[in-house]
C-alpha positions as CSV (number, residue, x, y, z in Angstrom):
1,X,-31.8,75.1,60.3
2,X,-33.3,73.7,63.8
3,X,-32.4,76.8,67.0
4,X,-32.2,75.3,70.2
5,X,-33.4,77.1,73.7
6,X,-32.9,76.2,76.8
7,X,-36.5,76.0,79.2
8,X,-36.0,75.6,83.1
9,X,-38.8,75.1,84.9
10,X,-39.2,75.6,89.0
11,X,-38.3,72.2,89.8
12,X,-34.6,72.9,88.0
13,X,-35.3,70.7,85.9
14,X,-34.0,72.1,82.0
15,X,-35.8,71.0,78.6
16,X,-34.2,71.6,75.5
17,X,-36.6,74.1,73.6
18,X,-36.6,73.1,69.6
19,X,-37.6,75.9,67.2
20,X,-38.3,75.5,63.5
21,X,-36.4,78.3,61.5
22,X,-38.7,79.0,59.6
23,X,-41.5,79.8,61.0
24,X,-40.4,79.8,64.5
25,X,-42.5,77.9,66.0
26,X,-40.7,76.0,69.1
27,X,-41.7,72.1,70.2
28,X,-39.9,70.0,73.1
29,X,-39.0,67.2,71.0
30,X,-37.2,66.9,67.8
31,X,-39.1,64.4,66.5
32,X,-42.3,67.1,66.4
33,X,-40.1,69.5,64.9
34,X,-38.9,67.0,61.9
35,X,-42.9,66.7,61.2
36,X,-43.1,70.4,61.3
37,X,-40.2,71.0,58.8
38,X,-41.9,68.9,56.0
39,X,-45.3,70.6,56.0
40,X,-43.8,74.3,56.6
41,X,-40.9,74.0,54.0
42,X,-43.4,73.1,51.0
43,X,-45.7,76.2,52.6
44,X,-42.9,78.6,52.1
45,X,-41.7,77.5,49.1
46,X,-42.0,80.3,46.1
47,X,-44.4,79.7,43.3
48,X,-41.4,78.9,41.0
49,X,-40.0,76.1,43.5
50,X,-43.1,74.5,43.2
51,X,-43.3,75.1,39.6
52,X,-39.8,73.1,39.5
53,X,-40.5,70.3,42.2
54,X,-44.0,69.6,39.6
55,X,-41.7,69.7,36.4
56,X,-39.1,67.1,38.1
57,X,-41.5,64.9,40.1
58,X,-44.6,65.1,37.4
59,X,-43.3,61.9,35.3
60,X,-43.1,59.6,38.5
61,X,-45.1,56.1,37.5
62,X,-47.8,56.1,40.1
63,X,-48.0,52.9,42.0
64,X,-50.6,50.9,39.7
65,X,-48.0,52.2,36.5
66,X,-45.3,50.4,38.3
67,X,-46.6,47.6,39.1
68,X,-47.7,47.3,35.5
69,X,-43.9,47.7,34.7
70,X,-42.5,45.2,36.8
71,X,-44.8,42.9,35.4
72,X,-43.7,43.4,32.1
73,X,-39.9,43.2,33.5
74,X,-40.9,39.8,34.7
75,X,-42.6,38.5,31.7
76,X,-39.5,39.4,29.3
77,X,-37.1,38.1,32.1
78,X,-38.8,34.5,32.0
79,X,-38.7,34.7,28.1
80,X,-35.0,35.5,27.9
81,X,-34.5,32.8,30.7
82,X,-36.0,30.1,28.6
83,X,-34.0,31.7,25.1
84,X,-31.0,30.9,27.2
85,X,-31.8,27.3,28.5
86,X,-32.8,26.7,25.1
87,X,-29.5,27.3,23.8
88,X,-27.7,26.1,26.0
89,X,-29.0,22.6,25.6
90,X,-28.2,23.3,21.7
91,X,-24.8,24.0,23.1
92,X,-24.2,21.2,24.9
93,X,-25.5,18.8,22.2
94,X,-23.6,20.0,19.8
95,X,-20.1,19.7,22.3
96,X,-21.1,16.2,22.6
97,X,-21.5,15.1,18.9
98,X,-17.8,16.5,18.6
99,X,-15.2,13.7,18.2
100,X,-11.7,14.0,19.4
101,X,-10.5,13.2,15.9
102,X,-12.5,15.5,13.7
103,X,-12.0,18.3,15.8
104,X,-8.1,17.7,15.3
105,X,-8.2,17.2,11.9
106,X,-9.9,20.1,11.2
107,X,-8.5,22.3,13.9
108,X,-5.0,20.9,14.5
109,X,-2.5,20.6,11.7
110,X,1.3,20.0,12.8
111,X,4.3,21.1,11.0
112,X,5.3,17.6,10.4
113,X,4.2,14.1,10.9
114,X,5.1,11.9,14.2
115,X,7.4,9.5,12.6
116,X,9.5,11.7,10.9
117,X,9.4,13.9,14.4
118,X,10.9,11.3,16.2
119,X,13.8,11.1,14.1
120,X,14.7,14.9,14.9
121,X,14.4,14.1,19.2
122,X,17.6,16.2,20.5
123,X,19.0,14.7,23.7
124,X,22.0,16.7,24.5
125,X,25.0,15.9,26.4
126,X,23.9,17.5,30.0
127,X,21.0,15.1,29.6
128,X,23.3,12.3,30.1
129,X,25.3,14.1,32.8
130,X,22.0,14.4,34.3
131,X,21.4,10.8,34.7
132,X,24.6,10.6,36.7
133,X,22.5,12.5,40.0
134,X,18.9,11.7,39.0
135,X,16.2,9.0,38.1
136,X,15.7,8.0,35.1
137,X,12.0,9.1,35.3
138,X,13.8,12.6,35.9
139,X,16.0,12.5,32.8
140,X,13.1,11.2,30.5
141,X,10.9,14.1,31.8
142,X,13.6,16.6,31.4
143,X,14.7,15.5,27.6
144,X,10.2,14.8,26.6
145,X,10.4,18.5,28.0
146,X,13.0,19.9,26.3
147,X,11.8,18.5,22.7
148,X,8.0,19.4,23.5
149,X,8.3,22.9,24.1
150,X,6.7,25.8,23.0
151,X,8.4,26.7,19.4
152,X,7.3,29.4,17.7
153,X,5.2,28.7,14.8
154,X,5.4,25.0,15.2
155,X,2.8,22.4,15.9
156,X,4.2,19.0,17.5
157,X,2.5,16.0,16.1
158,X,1.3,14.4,19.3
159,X,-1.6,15.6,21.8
160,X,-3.5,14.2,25.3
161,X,-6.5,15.6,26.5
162,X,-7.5,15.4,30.1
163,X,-10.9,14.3,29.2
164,X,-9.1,11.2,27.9
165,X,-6.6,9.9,30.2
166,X,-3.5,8.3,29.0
167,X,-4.5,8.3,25.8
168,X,-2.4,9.6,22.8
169,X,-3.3,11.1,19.6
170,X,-0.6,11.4,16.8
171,X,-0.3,13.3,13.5
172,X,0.8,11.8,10.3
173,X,1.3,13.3,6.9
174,X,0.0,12.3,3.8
175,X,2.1,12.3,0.4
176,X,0.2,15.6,-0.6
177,X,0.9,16.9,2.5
178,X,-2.6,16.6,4.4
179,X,-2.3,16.1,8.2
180,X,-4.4,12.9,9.6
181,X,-4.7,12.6,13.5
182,X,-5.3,9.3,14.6
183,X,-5.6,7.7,18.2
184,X,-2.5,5.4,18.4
185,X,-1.9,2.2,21.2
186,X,1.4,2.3,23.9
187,X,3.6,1.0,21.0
188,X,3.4,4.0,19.1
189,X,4.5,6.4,22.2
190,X,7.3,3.8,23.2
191,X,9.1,4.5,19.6
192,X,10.1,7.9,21.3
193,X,11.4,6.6,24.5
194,X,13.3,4.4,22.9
195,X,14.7,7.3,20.2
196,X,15.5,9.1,23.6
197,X,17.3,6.1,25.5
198,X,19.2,5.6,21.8
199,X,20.2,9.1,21.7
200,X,21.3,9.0,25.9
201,X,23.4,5.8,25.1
202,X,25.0,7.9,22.4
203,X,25.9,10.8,24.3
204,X,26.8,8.5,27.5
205,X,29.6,6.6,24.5
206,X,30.5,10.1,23.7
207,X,31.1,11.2,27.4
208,X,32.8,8.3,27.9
209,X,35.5,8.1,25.4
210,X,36.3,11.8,26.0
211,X,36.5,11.3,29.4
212,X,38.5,7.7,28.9
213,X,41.5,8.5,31.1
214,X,39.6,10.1,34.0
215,X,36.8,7.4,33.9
216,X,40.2,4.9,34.1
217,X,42.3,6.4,37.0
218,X,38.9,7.4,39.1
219,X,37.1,4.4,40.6
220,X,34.4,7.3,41.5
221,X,33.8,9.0,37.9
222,X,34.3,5.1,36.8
223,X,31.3,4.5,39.3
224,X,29.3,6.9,38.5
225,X,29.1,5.9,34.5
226,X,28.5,2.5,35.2
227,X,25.1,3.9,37.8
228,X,24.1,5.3,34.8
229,X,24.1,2.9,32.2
230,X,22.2,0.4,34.4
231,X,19.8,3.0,35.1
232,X,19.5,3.4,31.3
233,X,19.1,-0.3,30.0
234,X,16.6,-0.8,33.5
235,X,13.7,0.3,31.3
236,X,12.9,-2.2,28.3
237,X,9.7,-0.1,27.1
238,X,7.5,-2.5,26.2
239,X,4.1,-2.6,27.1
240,X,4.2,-4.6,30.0
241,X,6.8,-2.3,31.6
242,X,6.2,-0.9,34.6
243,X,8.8,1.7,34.4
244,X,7.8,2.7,31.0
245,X,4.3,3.1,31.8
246,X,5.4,5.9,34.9
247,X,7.4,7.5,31.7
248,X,4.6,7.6,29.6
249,X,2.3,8.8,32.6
250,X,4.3,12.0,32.8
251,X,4.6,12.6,29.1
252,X,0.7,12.7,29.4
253,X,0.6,14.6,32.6
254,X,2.9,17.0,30.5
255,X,1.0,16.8,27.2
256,X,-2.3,16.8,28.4
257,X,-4.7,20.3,27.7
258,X,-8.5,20.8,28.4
259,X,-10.8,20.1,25.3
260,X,-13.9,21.5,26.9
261,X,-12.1,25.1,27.4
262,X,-11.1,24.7,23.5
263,X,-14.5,23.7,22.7
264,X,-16.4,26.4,24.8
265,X,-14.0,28.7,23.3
266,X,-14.9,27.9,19.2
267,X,-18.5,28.3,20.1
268,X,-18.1,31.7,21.5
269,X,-16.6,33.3,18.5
């Protein structure tokens, strides 16, 4: 602890007078007295602090034992370094051998096979209600939705990656049972629009003739049916149909997952 005294000299003039309380020996600048402080503290220290500053301080490295150190820090740092580029190249190698295929057929088995999935495509009857206010780009997404969700425990037979755009891989099962991916052309994918825009035309005949004597006494509901049966039959799905090919685009967009985060994933467990 610093004491402070006050010296005024003839001129008036008054200079803060710093004393060490230690020793008491006073300086005019602080500074002087924080020099002071080091070198008297360690003087009147007992013979046991000294004894315990020499038992904490004794193991410090001296300067040539640390340099010594951080060389050897270095040298293992480089090794790692070049462990780690080393298998990282083996890494990425090995992600690049993998084909799309193989990985699915070993990682990827669906509950049941595409053609036999298609026949169990739900389109309900708000699905065709739908089609009375929206698009049929709208409905199509809404139904491709609807029968692609997430159900626990089952695997859908159909997968996009977005490393391969727009391109479709379907499942198909063997007579033992045995799942076999395969990458499939637009006329595969088209089989379930069309089960969709068979199934709307069903439930837009069923919507109909329970509604038969509205739909005849209301030129609007009347109107409104008629909308969405040439919105329905406005889409051929063939393979040089534009409007299918925006239909198929969003069952991709909706499909698609990233293979390199699978990938990456199998390689770190």
């Amino acid at each position: 602890m610093e004491i402070t005294n006050d010296i005024t000299f003839n001129s008036g003039v008054t200079l803060n007078k710093y004393c060490c309380s230690v020793c008491k020996k006073s300086y005019t600048r602080k500074t002087s007295l924080d020099k002071h402080k080091i070198l008297c503290d360690f003087k009147s220290k007992s013979k046991l602090e000294h004894q315990v500053d020499e038992e904490e301080f004794g193991d410090t490295p001296s300067h040539e034992q640390l340099v010594k150190i951080v060389q050897e820090l270095t040298f293992k740092y480089v090794k790692l370094e070049e462990k780690m580029e080393h298998l990282q190249k083996w890494v990425n190698q090995k992600k690049q051998k993998i084909k799309v295929i193989d990985w699915l057929n070993e990682h990827i088995v669906s509950t049941i096979g595409f053609k036999e999935w298609i026949t169990t495509i739900q389109v309900l009857p708000n699905h065709a209600i739908s089609l009375f206010e929206n698009n049929i780009f709208q409905t199509f997404q809404l139904i491709i939705e609807f029968n692609l969700k997430e159900i626990n425990e089952f695997v859908h037979p159909v997968k996009c990656f977005s490393q391969k755009t727009n391109i479709f891989y379907v499942c198909e099962k063997t007579p033992d049972n045995k799942c076999v991916w395969e990458q499939v052309t637009t006329d595969t994918i088209l089989l379930f629009f069309k089960k969709i825009q068979s199934n709307l035309i069903g439930e837009l005949t069923k919507w109909k003739l329970a509604n038969k004597t509205q739909i005849d006494s209301n030129d609007k509901m009347s109107d409104q049916f008629n909308k969405a049966v040439i919105k329905l039959m406005s889409v051929n799905f063939t393979t040089q149909d534009v409007n299918a090919s925006r239909i198929r685009n969003g069952l991709y967009t909706f499909l698609k997952t990233d293979l390199k985060n699978l990938i990456e994933y199998e390689f770190e467990l």
